[in-house]
C-alpha atoms as an extended CHARMM CRD file, in Angstrom:
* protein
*
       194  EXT
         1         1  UNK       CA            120.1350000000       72.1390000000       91.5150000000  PROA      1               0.0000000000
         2         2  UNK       CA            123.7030000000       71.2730000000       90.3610000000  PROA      2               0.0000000000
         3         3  UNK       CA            122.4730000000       72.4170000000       86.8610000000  PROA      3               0.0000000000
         4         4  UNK       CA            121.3700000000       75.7960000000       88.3260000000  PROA      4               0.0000000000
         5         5  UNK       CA            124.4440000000       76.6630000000       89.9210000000  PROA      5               0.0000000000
         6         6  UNK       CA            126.2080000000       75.7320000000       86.5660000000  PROA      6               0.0000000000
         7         7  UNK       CA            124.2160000000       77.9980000000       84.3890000000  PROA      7               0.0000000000
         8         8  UNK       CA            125.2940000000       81.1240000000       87.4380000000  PROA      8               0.0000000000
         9         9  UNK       CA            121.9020000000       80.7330000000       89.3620000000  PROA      9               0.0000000000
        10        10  UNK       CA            122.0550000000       82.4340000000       92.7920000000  PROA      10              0.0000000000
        11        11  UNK       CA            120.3250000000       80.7780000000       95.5990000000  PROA      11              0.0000000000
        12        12  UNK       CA            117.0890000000       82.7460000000       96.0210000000  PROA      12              0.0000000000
        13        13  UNK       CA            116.4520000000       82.1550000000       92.2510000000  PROA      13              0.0000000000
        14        14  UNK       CA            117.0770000000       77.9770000000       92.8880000000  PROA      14              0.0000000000
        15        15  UNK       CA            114.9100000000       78.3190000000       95.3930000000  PROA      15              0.0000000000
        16        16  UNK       CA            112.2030000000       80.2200000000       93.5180000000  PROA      16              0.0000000000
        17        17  UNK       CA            112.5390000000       77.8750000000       90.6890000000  PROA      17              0.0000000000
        18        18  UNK       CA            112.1600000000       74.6790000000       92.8480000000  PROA      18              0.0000000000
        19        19  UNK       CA            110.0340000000       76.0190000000       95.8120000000  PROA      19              0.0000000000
        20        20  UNK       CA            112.4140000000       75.7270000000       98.3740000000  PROA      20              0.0000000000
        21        21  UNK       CA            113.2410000000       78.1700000000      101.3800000000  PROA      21              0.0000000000
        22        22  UNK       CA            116.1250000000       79.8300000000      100.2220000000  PROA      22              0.0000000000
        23        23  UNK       CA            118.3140000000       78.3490000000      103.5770000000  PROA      23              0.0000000000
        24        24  UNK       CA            117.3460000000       74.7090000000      102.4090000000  PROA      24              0.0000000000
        25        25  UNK       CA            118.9170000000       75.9320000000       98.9570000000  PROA      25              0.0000000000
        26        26  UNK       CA            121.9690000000       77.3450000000      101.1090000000  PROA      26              0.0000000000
        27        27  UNK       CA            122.3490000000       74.2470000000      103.0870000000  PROA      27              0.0000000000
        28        28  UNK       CA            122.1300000000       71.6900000000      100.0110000000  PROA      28              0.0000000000
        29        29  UNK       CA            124.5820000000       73.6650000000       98.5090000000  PROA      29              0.0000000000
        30        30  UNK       CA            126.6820000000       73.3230000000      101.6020000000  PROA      30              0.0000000000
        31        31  UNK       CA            126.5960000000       69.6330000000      101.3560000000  PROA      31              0.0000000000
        32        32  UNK       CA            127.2240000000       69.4280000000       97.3450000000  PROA      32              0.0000000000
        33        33  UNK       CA            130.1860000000       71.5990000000       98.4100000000  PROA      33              0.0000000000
        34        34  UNK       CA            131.5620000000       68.8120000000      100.9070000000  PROA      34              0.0000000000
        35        35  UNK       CA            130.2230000000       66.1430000000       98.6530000000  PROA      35              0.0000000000
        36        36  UNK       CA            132.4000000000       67.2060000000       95.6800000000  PROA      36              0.0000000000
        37        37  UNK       CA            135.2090000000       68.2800000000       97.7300000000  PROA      37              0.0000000000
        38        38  UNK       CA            135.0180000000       71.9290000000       96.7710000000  PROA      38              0.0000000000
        39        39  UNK       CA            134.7920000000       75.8350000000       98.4550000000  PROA      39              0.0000000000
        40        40  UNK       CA            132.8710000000       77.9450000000       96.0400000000  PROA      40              0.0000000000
        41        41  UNK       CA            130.8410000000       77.6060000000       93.1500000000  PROA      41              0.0000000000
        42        42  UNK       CA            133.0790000000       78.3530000000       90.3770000000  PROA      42              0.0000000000
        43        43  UNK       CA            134.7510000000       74.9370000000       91.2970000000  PROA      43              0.0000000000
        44        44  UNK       CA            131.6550000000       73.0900000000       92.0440000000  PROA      44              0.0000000000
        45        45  UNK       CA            130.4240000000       74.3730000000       88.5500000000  PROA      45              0.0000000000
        46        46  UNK       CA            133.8560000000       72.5110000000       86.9800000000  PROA      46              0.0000000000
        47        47  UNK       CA            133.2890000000       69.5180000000       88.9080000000  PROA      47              0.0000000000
        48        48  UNK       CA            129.9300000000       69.2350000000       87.9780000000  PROA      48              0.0000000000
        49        49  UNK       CA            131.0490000000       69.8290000000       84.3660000000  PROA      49              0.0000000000
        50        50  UNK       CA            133.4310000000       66.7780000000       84.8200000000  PROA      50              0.0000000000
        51        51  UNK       CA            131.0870000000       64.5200000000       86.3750000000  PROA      51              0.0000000000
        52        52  UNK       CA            128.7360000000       64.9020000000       82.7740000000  PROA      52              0.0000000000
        53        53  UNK       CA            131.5990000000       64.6950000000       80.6930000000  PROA      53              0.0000000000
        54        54  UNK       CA            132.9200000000       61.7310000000       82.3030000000  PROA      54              0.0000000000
        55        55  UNK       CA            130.4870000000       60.4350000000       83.6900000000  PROA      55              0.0000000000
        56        56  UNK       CA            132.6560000000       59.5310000000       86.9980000000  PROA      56              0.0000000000
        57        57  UNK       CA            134.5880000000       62.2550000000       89.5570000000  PROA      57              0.0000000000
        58        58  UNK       CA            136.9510000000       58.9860000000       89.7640000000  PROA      58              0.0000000000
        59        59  UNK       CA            139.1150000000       59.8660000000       86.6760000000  PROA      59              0.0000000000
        60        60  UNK       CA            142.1750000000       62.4410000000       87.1790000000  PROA      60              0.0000000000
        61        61  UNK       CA            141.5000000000       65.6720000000       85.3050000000  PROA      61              0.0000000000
        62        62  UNK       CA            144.9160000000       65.5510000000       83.4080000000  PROA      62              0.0000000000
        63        63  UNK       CA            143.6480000000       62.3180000000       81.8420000000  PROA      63              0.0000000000
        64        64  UNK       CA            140.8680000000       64.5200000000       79.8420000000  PROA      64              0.0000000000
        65        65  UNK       CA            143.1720000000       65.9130000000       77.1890000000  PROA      65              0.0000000000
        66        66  UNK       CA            145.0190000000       62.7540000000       76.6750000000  PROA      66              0.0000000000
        67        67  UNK       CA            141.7010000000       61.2210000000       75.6800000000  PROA      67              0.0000000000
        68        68  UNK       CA            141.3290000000       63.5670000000       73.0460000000  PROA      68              0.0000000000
        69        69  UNK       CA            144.5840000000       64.7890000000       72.0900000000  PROA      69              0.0000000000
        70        70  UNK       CA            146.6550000000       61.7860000000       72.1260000000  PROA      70              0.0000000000
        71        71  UNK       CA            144.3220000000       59.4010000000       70.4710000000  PROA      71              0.0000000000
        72        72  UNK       CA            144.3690000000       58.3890000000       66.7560000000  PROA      72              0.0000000000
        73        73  UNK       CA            140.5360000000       58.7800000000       66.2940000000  PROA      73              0.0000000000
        74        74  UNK       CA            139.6820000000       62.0690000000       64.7050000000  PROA      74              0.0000000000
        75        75  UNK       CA            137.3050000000       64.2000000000       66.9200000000  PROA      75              0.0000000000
        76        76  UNK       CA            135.3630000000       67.3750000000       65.8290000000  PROA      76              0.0000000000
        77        77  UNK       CA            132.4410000000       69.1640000000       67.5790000000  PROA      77              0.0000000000
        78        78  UNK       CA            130.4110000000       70.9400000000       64.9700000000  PROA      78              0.0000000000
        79        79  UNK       CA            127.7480000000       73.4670000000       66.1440000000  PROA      79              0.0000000000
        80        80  UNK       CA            124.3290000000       74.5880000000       65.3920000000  PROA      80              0.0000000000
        81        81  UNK       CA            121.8150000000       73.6810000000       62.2850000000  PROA      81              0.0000000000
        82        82  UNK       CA            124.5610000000       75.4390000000       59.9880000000  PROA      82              0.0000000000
        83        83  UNK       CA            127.1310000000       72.6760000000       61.5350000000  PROA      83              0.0000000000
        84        84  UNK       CA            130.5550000000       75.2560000000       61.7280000000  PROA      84              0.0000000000
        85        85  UNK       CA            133.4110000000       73.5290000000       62.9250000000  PROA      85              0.0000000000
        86        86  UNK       CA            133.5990000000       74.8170000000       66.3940000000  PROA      86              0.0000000000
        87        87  UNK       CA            136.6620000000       72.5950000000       67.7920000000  PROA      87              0.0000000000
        88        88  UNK       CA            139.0290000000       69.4980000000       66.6140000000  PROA      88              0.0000000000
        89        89  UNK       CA            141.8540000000       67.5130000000       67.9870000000  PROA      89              0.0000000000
        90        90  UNK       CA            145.2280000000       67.2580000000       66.8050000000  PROA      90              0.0000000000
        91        91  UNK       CA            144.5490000000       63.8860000000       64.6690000000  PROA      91              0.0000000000
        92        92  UNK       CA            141.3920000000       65.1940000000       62.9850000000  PROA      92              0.0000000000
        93        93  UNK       CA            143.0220000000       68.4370000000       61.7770000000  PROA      93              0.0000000000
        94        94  UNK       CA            146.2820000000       66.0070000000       60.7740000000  PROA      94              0.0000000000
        95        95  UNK       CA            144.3670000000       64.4570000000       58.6690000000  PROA      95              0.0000000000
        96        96  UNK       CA            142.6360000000       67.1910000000       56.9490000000  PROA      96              0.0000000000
        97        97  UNK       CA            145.9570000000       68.5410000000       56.2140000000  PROA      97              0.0000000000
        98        98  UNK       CA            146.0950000000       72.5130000000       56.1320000000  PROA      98              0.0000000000
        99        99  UNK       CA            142.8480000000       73.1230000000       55.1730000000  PROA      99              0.0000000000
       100       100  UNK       CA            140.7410000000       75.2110000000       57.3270000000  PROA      100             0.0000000000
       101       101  UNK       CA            137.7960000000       73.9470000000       59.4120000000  PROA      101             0.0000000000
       102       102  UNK       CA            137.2470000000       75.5750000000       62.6020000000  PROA      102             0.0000000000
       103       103  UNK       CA            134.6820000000       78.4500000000       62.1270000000  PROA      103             0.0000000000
       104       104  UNK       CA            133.6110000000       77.2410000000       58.9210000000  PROA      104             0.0000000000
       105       105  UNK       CA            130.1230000000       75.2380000000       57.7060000000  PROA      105             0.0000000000
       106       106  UNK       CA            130.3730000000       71.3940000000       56.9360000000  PROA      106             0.0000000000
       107       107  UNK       CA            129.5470000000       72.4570000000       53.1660000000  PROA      107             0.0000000000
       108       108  UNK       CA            132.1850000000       75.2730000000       53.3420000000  PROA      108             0.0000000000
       109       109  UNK       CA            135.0250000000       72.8530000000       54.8560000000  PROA      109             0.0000000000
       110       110  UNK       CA            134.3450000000       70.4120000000       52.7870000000  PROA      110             0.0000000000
       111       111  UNK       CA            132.5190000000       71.3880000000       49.0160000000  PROA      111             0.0000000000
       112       112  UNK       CA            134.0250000000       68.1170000000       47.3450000000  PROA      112             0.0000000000
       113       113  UNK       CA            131.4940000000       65.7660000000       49.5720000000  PROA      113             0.0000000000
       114       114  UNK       CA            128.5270000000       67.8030000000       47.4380000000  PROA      114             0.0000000000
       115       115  UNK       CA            126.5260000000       65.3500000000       46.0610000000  PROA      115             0.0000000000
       116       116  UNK       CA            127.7930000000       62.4930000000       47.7980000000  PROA      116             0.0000000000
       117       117  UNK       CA            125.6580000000       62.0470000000       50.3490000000  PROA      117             0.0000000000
       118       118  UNK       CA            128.2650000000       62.4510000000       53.1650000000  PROA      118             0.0000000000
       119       119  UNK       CA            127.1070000000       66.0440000000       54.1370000000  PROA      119             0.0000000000
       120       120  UNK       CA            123.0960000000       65.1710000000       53.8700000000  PROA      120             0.0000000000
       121       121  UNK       CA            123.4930000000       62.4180000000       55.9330000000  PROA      121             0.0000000000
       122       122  UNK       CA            125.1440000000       64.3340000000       58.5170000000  PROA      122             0.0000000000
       123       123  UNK       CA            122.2520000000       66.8710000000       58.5190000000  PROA      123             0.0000000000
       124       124  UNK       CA            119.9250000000       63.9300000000       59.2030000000  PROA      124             0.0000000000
       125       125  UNK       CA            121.7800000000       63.2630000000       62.3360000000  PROA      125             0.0000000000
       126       126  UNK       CA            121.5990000000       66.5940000000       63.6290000000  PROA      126             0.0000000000
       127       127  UNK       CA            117.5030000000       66.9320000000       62.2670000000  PROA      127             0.0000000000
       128       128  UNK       CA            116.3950000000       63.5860000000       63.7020000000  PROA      128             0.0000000000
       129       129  UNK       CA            118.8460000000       63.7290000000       66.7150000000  PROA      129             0.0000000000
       130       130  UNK       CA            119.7350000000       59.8850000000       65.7980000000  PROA      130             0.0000000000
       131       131  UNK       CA            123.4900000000       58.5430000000       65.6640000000  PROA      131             0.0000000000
       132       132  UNK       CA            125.1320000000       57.2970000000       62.7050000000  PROA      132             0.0000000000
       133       133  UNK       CA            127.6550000000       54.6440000000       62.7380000000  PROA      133             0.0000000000
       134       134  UNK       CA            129.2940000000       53.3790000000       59.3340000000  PROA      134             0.0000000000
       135       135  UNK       CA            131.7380000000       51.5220000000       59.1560000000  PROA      135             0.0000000000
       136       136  UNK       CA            134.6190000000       50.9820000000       56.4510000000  PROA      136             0.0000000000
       137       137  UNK       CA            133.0450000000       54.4490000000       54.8260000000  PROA      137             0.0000000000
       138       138  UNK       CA            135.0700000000       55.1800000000       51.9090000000  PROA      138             0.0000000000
       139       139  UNK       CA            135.9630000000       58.5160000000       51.2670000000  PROA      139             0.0000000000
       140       140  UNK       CA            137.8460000000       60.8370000000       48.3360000000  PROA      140             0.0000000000
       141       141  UNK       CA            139.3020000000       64.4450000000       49.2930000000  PROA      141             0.0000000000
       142       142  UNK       CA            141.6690000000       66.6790000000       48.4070000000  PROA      142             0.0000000000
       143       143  UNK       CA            144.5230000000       67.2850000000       51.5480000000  PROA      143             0.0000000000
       144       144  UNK       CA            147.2880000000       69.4440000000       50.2230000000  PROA      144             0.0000000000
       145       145  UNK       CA            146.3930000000       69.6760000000       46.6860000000  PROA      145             0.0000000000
       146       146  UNK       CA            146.4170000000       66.0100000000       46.1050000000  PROA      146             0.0000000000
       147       147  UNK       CA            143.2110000000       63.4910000000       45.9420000000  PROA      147             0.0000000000
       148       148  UNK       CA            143.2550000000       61.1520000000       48.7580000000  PROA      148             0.0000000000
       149       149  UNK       CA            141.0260000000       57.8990000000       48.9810000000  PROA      149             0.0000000000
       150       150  UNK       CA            140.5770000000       56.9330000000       52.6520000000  PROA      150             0.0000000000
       151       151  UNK       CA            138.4740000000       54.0710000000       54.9100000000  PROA      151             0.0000000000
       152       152  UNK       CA            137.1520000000       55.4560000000       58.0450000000  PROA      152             0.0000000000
       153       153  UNK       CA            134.5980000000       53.8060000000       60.6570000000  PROA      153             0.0000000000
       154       154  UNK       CA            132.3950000000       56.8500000000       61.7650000000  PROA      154             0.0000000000
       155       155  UNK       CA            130.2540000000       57.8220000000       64.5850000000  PROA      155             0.0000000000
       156       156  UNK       CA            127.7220000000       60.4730000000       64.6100000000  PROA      156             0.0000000000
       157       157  UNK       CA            126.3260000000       61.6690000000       67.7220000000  PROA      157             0.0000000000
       158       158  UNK       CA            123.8590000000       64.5750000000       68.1980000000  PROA      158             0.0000000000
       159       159  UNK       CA            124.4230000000       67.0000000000       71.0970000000  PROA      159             0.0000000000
       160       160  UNK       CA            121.7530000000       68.1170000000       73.1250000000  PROA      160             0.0000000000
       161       161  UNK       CA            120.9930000000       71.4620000000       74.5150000000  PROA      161             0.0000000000
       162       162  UNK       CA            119.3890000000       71.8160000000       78.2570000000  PROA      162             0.0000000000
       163       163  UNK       CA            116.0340000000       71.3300000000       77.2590000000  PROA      163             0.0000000000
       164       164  UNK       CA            116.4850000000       68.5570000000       75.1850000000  PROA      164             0.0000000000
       165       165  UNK       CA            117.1070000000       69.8410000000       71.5790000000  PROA      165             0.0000000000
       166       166  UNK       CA            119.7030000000       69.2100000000       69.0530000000  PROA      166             0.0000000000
       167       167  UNK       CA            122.2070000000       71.5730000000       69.2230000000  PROA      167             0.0000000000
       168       168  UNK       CA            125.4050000000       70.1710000000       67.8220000000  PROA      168             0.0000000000
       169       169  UNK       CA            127.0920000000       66.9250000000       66.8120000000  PROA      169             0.0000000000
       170       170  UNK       CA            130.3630000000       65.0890000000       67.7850000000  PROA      170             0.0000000000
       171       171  UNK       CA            132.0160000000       63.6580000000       64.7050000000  PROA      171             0.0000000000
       172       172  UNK       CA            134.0650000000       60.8750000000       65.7380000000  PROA      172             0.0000000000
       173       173  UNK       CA            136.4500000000       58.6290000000       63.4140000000  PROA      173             0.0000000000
       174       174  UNK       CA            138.8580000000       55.9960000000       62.9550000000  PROA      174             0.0000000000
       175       175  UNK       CA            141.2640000000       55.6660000000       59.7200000000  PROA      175             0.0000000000
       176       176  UNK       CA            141.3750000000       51.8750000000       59.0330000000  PROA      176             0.0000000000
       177       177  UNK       CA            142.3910000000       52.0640000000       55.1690000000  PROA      177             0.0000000000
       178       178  UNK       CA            145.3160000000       50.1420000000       56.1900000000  PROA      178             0.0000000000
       179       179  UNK       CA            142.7340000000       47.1530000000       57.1300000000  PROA      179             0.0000000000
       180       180  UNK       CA            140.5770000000       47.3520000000       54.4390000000  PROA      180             0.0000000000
       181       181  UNK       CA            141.6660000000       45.6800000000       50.8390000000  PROA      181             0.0000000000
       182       182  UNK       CA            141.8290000000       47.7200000000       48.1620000000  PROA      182             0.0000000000
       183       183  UNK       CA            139.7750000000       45.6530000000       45.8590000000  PROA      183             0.0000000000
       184       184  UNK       CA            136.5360000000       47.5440000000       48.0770000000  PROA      184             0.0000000000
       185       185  UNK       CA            134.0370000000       49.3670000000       46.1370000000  PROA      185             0.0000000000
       186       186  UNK       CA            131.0710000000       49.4500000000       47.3320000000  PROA      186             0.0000000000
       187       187  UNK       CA            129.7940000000       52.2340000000       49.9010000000  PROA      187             0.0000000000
       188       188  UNK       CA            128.0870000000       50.7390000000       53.1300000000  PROA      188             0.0000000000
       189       189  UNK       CA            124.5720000000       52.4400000000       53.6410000000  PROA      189             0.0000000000
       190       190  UNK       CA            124.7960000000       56.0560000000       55.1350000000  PROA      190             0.0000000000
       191       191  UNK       CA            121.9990000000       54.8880000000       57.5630000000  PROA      191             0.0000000000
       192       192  UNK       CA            122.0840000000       54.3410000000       61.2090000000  PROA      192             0.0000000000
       193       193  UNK       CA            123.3560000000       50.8500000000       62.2340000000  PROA      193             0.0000000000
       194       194  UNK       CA            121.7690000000       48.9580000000       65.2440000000  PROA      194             0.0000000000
């Protein structure tokens, strides 16, 4: 029901949709209303978009953005089978220095990782809608006209859609050249780690 209201359902459709009498609709919206501590369903909506983000309606809503913006691990959300940049926090787009991601493709942000495997292994993760964690995965690209080699442990997760189906992916990573030695190589294996 919660998911309804969300998407801008009115109550005789919920009720339609779930074969309920529309006043048993009314009334257990009534009580999601007192249950979330809210008066209309613009705010229920936000709280119910809280609760899935956070999983909890125990954490302050001011302590959202500091998750994101005031944390050294990159974060991107890239959208669709095309993967365009759709949003970033402040340390992912530090460390891509002034190059310009949001509204672009992965392969038009980034046309250096060609080849690499980097950019087809991120298209597996959005086709088979399975994370990808590497760890120490090393990395060469150009930020502000000069070549840089980084370390990074990454996360892959696939986004889902309402129904179910791939829609997007969070891109989540950590920096940790300073911990690895610079005598390292070798690549770890672009697959999925258990």
């Amino acid at each position: 029901m919660l998911r309804a209201i969300v998407r801008g359902h009115e109550n005789k459709q919920i009720a339609a949709d779930l074969g309920l009498a529309e006043q048993t609709v009314k009334t257990l919206v009534s009580r999601l209303f007192r249950k979330f501590s809210v008066s209309n369903r613009a705010a229920l909506a936000h709280a119910f978009a809280f609760l899935e983000f956070t999983g909890t309606v125990a954490l302050e809503g001011n302590w959202i953005p500091q998750l994101f913006r005031g944390v050294g691990i990159q974060i991107a959300i890239l959208r669709g089978p095309e993967l365009r940049y759709v949003a970033a926090n402040e340390a992912f787009l530090e460390a891509v220095g002034d190059r310009t991601i949001i509204g672009r493709t992965l392969r038009e942000a980034w046309p250096e990782f060609a080849g690499t495997g980097h950019i087809e292994a991120t298209e597996r993760v959005y086709a088979r809608g399975e994370a990808l964690i590497v760890h120490e995965l090393p990395s060469t690209w150009s930020r502000r006209d000069v070549s840089v080699r980084t370390f990074v442990d990454l996360l892959l997760q696939p986004l889902h859609d309402a129904e179910g189906a791939v829609n997007g992916l969070a891109f989540f990573a950590l920096d940790v050249t300073h911990l690895v030695g610079r005598h390292q190589q070798d690549a770890p294996s672009l697959t999925p780690s258990v």
